[in-house]
MILUM-878257 format. One record per residue (C-alpha): residue number from 1; chain; y, z, x. Coordinates in steps of 0.5 Angstrom, whole numbers. Layout:
N
SITE   k c     Y     Z     X
SITE NUM A     Y     Z     X
...
// end
This chain:
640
SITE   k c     Y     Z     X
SITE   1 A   257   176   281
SITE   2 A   263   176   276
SITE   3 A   264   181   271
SITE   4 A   261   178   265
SITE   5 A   255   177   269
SITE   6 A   253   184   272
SITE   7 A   246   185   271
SITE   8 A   244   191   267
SITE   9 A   240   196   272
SITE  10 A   234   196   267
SITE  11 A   233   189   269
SITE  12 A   234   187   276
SITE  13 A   228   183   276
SITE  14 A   229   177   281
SITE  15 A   230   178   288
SITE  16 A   237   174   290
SITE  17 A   235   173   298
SITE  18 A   231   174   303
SITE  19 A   231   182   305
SITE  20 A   226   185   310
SITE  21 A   226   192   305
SITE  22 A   223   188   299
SITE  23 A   229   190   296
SITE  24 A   233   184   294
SITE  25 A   235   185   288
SITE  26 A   242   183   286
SITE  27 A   246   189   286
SITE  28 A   240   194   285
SITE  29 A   238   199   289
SITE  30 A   231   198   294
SITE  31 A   227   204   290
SITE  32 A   228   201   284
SITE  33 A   221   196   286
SITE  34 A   216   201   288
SITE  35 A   218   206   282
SITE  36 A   217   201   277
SITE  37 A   222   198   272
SITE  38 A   224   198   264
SITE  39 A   225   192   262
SITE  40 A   230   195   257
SITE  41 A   225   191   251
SITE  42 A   224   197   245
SITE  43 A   218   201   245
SITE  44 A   213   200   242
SITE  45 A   214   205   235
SITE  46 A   209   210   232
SITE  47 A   205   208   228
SITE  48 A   205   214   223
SITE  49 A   212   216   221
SITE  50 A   211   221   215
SITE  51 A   206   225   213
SITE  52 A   206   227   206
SITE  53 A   206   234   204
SITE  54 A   201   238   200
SITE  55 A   207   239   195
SITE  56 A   208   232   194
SITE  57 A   200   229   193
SITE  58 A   200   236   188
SITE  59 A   206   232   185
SITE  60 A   203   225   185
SITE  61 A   196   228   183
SITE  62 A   200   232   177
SITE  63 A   206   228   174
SITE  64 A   204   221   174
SITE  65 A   205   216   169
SITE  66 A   200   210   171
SITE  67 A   203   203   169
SITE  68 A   197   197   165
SITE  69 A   197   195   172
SITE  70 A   194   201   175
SITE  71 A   187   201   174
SITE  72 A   187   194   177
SITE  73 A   191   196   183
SITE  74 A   186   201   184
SITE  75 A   179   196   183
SITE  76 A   182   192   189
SITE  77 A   183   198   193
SITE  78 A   176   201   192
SITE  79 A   173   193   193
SITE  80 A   177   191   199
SITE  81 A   180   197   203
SITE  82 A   187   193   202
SITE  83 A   192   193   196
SITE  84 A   200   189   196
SITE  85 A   204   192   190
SITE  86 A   209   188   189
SITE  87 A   214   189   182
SITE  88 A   221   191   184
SITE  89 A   224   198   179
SITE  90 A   216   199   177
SITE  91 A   215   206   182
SITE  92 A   211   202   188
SITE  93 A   212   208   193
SITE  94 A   210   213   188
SITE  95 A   203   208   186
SITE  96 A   201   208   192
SITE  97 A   201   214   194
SITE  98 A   198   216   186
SITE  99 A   193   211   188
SITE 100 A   190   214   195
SITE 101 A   190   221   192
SITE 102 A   185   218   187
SITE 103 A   182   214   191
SITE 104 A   179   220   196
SITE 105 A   184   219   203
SITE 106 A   183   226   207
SITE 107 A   191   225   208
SITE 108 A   197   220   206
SITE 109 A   201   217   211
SITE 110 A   207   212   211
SITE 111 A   206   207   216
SITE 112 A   212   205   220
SITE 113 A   215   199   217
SITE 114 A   217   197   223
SITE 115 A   211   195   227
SITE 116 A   208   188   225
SITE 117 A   202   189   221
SITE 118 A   199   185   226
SITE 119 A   199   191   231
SITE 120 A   197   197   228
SITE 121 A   191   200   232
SITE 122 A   188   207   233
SITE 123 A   186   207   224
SITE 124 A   184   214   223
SITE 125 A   177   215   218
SITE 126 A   179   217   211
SITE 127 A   187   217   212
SITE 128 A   191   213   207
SITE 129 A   196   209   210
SITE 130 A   202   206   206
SITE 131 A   206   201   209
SITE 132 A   212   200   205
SITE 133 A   216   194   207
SITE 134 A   221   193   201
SITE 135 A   227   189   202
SITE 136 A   225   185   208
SITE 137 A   228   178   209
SITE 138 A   222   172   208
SITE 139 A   214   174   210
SITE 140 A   212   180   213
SITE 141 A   205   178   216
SITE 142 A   201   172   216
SITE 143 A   194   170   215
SITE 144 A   192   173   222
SITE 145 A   195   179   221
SITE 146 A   193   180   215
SITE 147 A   185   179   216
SITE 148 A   185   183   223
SITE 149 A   188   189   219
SITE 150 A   183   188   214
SITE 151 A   177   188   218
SITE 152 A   181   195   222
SITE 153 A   180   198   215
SITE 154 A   173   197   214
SITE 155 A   172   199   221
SITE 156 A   175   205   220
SITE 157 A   173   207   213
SITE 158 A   181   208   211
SITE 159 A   185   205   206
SITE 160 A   191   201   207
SITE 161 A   196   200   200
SITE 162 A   202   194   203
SITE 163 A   208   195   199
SITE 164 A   213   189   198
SITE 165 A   218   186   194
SITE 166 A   215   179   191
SITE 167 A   208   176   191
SITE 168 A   212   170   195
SITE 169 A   211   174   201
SITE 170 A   205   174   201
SITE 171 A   199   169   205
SITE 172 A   195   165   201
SITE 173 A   189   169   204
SITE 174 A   191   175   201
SITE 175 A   193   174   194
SITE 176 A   187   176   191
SITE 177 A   189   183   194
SITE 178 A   196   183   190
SITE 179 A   197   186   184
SITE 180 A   204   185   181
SITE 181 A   206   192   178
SITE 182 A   210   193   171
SITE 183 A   214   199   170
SITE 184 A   211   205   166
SITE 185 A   214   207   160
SITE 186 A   220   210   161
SITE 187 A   219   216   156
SITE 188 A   212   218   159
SITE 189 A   216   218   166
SITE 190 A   222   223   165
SITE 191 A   217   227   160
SITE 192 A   213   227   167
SITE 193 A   218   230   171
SITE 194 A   220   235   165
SITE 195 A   213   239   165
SITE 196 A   214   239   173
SITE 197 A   222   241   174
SITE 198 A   221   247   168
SITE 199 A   217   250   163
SITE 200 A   222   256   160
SITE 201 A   228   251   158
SITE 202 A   223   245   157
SITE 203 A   223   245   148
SITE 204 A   231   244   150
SITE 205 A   230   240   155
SITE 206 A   225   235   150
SITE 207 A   231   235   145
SITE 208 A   236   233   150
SITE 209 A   232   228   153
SITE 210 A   229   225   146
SITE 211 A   236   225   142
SITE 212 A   242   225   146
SITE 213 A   240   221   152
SITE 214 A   235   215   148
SITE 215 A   232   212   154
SITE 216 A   230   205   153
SITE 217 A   223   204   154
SITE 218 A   223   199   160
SITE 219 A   228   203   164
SITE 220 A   226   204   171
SITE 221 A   222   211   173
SITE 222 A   228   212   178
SITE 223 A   233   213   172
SITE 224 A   228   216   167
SITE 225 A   227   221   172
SITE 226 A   234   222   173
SITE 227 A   235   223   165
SITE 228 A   229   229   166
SITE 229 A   233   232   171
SITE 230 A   240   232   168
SITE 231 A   236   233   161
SITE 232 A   234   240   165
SITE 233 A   242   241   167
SITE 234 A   244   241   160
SITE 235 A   238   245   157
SITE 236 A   239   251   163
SITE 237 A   248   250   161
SITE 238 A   250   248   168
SITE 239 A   253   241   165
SITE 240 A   255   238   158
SITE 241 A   252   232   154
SITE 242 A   258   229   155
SITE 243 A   259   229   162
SITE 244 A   251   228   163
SITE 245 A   250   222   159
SITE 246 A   257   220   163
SITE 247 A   252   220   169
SITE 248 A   246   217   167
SITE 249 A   250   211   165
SITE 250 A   254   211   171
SITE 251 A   251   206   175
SITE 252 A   251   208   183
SITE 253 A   255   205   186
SITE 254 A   261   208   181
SITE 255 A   257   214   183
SITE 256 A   258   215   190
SITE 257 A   266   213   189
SITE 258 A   268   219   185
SITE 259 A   261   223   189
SITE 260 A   265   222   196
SITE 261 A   273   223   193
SITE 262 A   271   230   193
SITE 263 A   268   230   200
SITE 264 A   272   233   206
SITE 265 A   271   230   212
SITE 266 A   265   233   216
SITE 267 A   261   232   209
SITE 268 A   263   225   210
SITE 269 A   259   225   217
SITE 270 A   255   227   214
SITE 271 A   254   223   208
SITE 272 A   255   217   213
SITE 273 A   249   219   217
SITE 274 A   244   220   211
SITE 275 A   246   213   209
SITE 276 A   244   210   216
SITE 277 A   239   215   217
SITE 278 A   236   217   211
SITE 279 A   228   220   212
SITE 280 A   230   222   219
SITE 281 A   228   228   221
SITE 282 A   233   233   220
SITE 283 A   235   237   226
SITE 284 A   237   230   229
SITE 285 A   241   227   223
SITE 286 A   246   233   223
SITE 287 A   246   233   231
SITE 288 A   249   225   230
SITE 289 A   253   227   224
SITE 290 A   256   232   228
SITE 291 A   257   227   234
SITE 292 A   261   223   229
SITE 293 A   265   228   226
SITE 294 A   267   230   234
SITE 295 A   268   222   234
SITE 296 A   273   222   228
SITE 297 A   277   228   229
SITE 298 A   278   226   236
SITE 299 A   281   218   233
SITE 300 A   286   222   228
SITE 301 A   289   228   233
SITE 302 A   287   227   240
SITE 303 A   283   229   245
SITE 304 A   289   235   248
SITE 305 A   289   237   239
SITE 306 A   281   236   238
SITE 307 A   277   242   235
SITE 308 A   270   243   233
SITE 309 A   269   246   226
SITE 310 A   267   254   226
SITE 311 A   261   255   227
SITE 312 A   259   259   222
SITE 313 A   264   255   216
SITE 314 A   259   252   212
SITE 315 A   251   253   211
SITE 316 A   246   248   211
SITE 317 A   245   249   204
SITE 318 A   252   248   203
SITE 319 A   253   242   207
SITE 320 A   247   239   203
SITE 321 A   249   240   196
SITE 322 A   256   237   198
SITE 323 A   253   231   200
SITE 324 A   248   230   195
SITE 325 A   242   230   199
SITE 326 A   235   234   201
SITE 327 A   230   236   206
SITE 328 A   223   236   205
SITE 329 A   218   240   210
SITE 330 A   213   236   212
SITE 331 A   207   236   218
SITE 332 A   210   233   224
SITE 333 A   207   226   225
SITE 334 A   205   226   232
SITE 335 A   204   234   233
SITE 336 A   199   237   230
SITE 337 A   199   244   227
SITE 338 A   207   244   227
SITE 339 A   212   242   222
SITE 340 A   219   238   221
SITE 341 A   224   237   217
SITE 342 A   227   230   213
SITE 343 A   233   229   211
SITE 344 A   234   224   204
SITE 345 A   239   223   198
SITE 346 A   237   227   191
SITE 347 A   239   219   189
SITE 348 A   235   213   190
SITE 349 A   240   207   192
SITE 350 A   245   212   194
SITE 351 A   244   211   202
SITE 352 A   246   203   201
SITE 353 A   253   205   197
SITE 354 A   254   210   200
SITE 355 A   254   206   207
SITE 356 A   258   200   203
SITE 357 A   263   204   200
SITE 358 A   265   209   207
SITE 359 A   266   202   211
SITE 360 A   269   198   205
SITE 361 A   274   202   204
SITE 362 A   275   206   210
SITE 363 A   278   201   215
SITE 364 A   281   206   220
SITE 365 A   275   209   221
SITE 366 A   271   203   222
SITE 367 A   272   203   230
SITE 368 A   269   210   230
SITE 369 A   264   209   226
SITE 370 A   262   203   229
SITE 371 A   262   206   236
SITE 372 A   258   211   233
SITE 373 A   253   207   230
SITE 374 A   252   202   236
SITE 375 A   250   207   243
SITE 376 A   245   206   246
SITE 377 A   242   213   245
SITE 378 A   242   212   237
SITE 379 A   240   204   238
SITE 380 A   233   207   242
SITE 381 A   232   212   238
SITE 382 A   233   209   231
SITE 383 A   234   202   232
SITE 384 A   231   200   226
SITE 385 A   236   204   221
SITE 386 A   242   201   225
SITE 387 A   239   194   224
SITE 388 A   238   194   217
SITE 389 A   245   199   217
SITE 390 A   248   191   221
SITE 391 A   245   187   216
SITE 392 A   247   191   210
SITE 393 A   255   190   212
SITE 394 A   254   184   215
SITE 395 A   251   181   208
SITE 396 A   253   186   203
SITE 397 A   261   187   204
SITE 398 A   266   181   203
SITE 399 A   269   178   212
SITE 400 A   272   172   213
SITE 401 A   268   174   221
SITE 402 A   261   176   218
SITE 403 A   258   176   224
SITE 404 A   264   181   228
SITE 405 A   260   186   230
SITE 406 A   254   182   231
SITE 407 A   258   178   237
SITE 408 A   261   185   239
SITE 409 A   253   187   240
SITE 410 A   252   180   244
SITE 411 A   259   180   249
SITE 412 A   255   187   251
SITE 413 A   252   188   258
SITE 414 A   246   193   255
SITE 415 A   240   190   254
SITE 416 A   239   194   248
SITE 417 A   246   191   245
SITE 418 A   243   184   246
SITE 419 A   236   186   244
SITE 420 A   240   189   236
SITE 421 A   244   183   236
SITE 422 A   238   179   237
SITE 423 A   234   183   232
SITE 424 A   240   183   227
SITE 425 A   241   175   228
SITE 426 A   231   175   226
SITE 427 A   233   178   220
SITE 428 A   238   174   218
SITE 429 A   235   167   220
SITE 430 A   230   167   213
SITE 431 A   236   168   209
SITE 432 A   242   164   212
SITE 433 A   239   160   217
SITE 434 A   244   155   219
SITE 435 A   249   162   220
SITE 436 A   242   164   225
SITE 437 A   242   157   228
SITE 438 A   249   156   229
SITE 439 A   250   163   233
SITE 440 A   243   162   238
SITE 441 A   246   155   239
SITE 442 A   253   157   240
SITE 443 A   250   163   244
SITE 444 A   246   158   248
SITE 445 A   252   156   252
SITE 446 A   256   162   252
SITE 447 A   257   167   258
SITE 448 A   251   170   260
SITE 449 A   250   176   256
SITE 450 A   250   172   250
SITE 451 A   245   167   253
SITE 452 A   241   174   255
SITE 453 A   242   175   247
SITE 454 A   239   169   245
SITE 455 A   232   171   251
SITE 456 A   231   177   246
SITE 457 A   232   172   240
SITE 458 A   227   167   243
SITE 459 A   222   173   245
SITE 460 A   222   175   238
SITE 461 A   220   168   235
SITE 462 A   214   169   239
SITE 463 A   210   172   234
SITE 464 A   211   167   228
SITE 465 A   213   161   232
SITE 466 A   209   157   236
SITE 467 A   209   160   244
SITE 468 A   211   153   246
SITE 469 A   218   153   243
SITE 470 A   220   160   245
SITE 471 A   217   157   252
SITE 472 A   222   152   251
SITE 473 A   228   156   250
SITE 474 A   226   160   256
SITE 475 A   226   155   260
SITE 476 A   233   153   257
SITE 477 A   236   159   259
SITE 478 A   232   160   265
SITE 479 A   236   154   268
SITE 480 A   243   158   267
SITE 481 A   247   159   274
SITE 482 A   247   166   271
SITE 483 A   243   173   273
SITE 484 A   243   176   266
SITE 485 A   240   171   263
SITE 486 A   236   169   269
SITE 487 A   232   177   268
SITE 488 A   233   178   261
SITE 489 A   228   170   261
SITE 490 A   223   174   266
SITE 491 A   223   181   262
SITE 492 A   221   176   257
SITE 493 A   216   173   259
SITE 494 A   212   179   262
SITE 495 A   212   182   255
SITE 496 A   209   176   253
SITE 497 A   204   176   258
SITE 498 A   202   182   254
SITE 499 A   199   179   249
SITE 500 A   192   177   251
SITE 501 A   192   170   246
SITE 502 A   198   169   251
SITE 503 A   197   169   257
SITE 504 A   192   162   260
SITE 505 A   198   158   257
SITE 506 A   204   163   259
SITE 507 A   201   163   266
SITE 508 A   200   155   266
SITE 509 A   208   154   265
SITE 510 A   210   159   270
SITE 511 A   205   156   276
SITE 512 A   209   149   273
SITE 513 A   216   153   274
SITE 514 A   215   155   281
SITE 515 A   214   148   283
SITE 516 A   221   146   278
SITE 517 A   228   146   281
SITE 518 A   232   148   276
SITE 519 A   228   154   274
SITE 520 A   223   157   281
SITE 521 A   228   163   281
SITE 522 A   225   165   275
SITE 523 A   218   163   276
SITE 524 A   217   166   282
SITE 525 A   220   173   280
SITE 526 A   214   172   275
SITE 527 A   209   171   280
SITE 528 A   212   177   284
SITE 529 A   212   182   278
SITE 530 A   205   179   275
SITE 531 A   201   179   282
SITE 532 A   202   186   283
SITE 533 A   208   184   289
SITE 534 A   212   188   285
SITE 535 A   208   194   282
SITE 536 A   207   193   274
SITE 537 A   200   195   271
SITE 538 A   200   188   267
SITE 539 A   198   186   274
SITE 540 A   191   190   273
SITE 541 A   189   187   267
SITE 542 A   191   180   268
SITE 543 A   188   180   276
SITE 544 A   181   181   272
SITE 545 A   181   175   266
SITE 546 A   186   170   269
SITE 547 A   184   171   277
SITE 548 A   184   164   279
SITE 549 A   192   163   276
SITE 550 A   194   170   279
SITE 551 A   191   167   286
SITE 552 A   195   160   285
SITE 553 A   201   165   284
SITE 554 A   201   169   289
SITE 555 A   200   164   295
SITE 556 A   207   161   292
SITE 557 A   210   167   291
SITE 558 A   208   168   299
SITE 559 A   209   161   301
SITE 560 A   216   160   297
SITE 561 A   222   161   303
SITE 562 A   225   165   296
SITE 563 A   220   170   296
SITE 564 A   216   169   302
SITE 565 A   220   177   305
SITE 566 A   220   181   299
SITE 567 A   212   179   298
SITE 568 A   211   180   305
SITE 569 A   215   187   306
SITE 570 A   210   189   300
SITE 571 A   204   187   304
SITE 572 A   207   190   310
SITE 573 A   208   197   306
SITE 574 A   201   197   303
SITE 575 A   198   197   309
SITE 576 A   202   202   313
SITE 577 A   200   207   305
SITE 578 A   193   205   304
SITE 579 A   189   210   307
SITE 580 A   193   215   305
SITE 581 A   195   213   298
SITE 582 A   189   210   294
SITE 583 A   194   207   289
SITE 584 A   197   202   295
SITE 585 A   190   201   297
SITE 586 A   188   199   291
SITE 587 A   194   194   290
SITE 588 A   193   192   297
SITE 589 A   186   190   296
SITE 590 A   188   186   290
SITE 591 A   193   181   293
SITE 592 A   187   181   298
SITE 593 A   183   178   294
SITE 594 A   188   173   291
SITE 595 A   191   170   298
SITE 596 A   183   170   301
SITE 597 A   179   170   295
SITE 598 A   173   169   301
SITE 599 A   173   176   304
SITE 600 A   169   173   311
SITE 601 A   173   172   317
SITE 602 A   173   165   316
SITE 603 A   176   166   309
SITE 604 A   182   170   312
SITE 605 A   183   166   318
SITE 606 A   184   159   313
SITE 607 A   188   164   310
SITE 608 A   193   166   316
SITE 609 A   192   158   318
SITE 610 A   196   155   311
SITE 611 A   201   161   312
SITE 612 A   203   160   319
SITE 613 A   203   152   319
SITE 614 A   209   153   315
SITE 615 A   211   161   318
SITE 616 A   209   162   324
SITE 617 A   213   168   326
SITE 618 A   211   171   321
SITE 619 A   203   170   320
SITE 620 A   202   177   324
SITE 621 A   205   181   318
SITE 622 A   199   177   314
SITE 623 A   194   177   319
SITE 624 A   195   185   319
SITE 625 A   195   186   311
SITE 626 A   188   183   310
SITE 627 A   184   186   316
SITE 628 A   186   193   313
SITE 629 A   184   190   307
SITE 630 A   178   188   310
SITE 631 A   177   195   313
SITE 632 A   178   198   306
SITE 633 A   173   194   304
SITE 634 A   167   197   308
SITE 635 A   169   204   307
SITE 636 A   163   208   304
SITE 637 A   167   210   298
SITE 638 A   168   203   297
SITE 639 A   163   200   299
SITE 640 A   158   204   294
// end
């Protein structure tokens, strides 16, 4: 095995020769069978990631101003259970949230934008959900999606508002549920947030807001809101007309220019770490930020000169004040009863010029901030903010190689680099799709973390595509002479597995690849992990709807010279384990039932009669396995 085709640990699926331990894994040690494996594929994510405050649905309840559209918004809420406000600079987020306050939801929650529509579960009665998908590339669901979501909803008595960018990302199922939003008058909105920001300069305040700043009345509520709060700056004396004016004209991007000359370099960190990670919680944006600093101090003195900042040199009111930014306390989205801290700009759009201007014009640091932004603690923690973090310098900032970091991430050995190249190459595919289809291509015949890459990628394309062309390209890798790709393509497939509509036609390509030449390693490894060989709770559901398959697979994955002693050391442990371990006793029953689906003496004899005919020498092993499997069987226990 070379250097460019070491097997990352977490997917060391495929048995490489014959070992009587069952541990034939390439480079791997043996107790990685019966502990159990992580294929390296990202988590399933929360599905609530924020829960609004009292204050904030007092505010909302308070100080809003509707638009003409509102009153349609609401109508369609009410009948369906289901909104899509769409409308760019028109208060989206704001609107939703107003529009489930008055629609009676016990709590306002933000759905995690980065679960496919088509997989949220676990609805709670009474809760409003705002799922706010703005800035995604191309449709976010489908018709399936979106009526399966629907149908939750009714179920569960809550309500759902989708936020999105265009009504062109929208199914022609779930038009009638879209209603295009139009700004709110610009005056009602800054007059709104005036009678929440002050009341004892609020006379000064008007006068400032209505005379000098003039604001037109199609400006969008971001900016009138800026205008009310910089109306209150002045009436309270903490800022000249001229210099407000100056501000609420600048546009953001000349802003965070000026804003970030005046930082030292820790509030740069920290501004750097907002920007990526803005309404994250807070306690884990400062402990990055100050990775970061660490990161870039030790770049520019060494690590023989590195020293941390004093401790108590600066406070967190400082710090934040400095940077522009905030935090709201809020309920903890898992824990009930206790409390976290977000983090955000006081801003809006100052997290993407920030992250633009910090990588634009700062070269020398590019390598910290970047080797910052890609470990693999941030990756699987934040993988969705490093995503769209990649995107952002990938579209927004001018390079002759675009796609530098990109092929960084994919030259990698972790899956998790492959799975963020992978992920960040989706999100490029709608827009630039010949770019996203000269890289796969390119990467399909490249070294073998590369064509792993294009595994993840194929993976990904599953749940929009049709099964047979993600199918297709697997088997295409799965020809490789490479190991990585090898084990990334059966990690794949067992993640496809996991989608029920999948499986019969999922598991008909695998028994066909047993058979194939050119890609058996790979079928086979499949049939060891989906049998239950090799322990994976996947094999417990299928075992139960697709039986017949399993029994086709299992008897290859034993009759197979390649997998014949793994499958065999499997039966032999679970057999020694299983009046002591009732887990191995359960599997053990299990494959069982597949290899001898007669349970009779003369089943098991036919059994241990088509194995010994091509292994005789081993036909003991067999023979053993289902005679304790039949004794399992007439246990009282089991037999009640």
């Amino acid at each position: 095995m070379s250097d460019e085709d070491e097997v990352p640990d977490d997917l060391r699926l495929i048995p490489t020769h014959n070992h009587a331990s069952g541990g034939a894994f390439q480079g791997v040690q043996a107790g990685v069978v019966t502990g159990g494996v992580h294929f390296g594929v990202t988590a399933e994510q929360e599905l609530v990631v924020l829960r609004a405050t009292e204050a904030e649905l007092d505010d909302v309840r308070r100080h809003f101003e509707p638009t003409d559209r509102y009153a349609s918004a609401r109508r369609v809420l009410r009948e369906h259970g289901v909104v899509v406000l769409t409308g760019p600079g028109t208060g989206r987020s704001y609107t939703a949230r107003r529009l489930l306050v008055d629609i009676g939801a016990d709590e306002v929650v933000e759905a995690n934008p980065v679960r496919a529509l088509g997989t949220f579960a676990g609805l709670e009665t009474g809760t409003g959900y705002v799922w706010d998908v703005r800035g995604a590339a191309g449709d976010r669901f489908d018709r399936a999606e979106f009526e399966r979501v629907s149908r939750l909803v009714r179920a569960a008595a809550c309500h759902l508002v989708i936020v999105l960018d265009t009504p062109d990302q929208v199914p022609g199922a779930a038009r009638e549920h879209v209603v295009r939003l139009t700004a709110p008058p610009a005056a009602g909105v800054a007059r709104a947030e005036l009678d929440r920001l002050c009341r004892e300069d609020l006379d000064r305040a008007v006068t400032t807001l209505e005379g000098e700043f003039a604001l037109e009345g199609d400006a969008a509520p971001e900016k009138a809101v800026r205008a009310a709060r910089l109306a209150v700056r002045v009436a309270r004396g903490q800022l000249g007309c001229e210099e407000a004016l100056r501000e609420l004209r600048e546009d953001v991007e000349h802003a965070v220019e000026r804003h970030l000359a005046k930082q030292s370099d820790l509030q740069l960190a920290l501004s750097f770490a907002v920007a990526l990670l803005e309404n994250q919680p807070y306690d884990e944006v400062m402990a990055q930020a100050l990775l970061l600093d660490d990161a870039l101090r030790r770049a520019q003195v060494g690590e023989d000169e590195f020293r941390r900042n004093p401790c108590f040199a600066t406070s967190k009111g400082q710090l934040l004040d400095a940077v522009g930014a905030a935090t709201t306390v809020r309920a903890h989205p898992v824990h009930p009863r206790l409390r976290e801290e977000t983090v955000h700009f006081t801003r809006q759009g100052w997290a993407g010029a920030v992250l633009r201007r910090l990588w634009r014009e700062y070269p020398l640091a590019q390598e910290v901030l970047w080797g910052w932004m890609r470990a693999r603690a941030m990756i699987r923690r934040f993988h969705e903010p490093v995503l769209r973090a990649v995107v952002t310098i990938v579209t927004e900032i001018p390079a002759h190689d675009p796609l530098r970091l990109v092929e960084d991430l994919a030259r990698k050995q972790a899956a998790d680099h492959q799975q963020l190249a992978a992920a960040v190459v989706a999100r490029l595919e709608e827009r630039y799709g010949e770019l996203a289809e000269n890289t796969v291509e390119s990467w399909s015949r490249g070294t073998a973390y590369q064509q792993a890459t294009v595994v993840w990628f194929s993976l990904g394309q599953a749940s929009t595509r049709p099964l047979d062309d993600c199918l297709r390209r697997l088997e295409i890798i799965a020809r490789s002479d490479k190991w990585t790709p090898r084990n990334a393509v059966v990690a794949a497939v067992l993640q496809l597995l996991r989608v029920e509509e999948h499986r019969t036609r999922v598991l008909d390509v695998v028994t066909a690849w047993t058979t194939n030449r050119r890609v058996a390693k790979v079928g086979l490894a499949v049939a060891m992990w989906a049998t239950g060989y090799y322990p994976h709770d996947l094999a417990e559901e299928l075992v139960v709807t697709h039986a017949d398959r399993l029994a086709v697979l299992a008897g290859r994955a034993l009759m197979d010279p390649e997998t014949r002693d793994p499958a065999l050391a499997c039966l032999e442990t679970l057999a020694d384990e299983a009046w002591l371990k009732p887990a191995s006793a359960d599997r053990l029953l299990v494959l069982a039932n597949l290899l001898a689906p007669e349970s009779t003496w003369l089943g098991r004899r036919k059994a241990v009669a088509v194995f010994a005919a091509v292994h005789p020498a081993q036909q003991n092993t067999l023979r053993n396995a289902l005679r304790v499997a039949r004794r399992l069987r007439t246990r009282p226990e089991q037999a009640g």
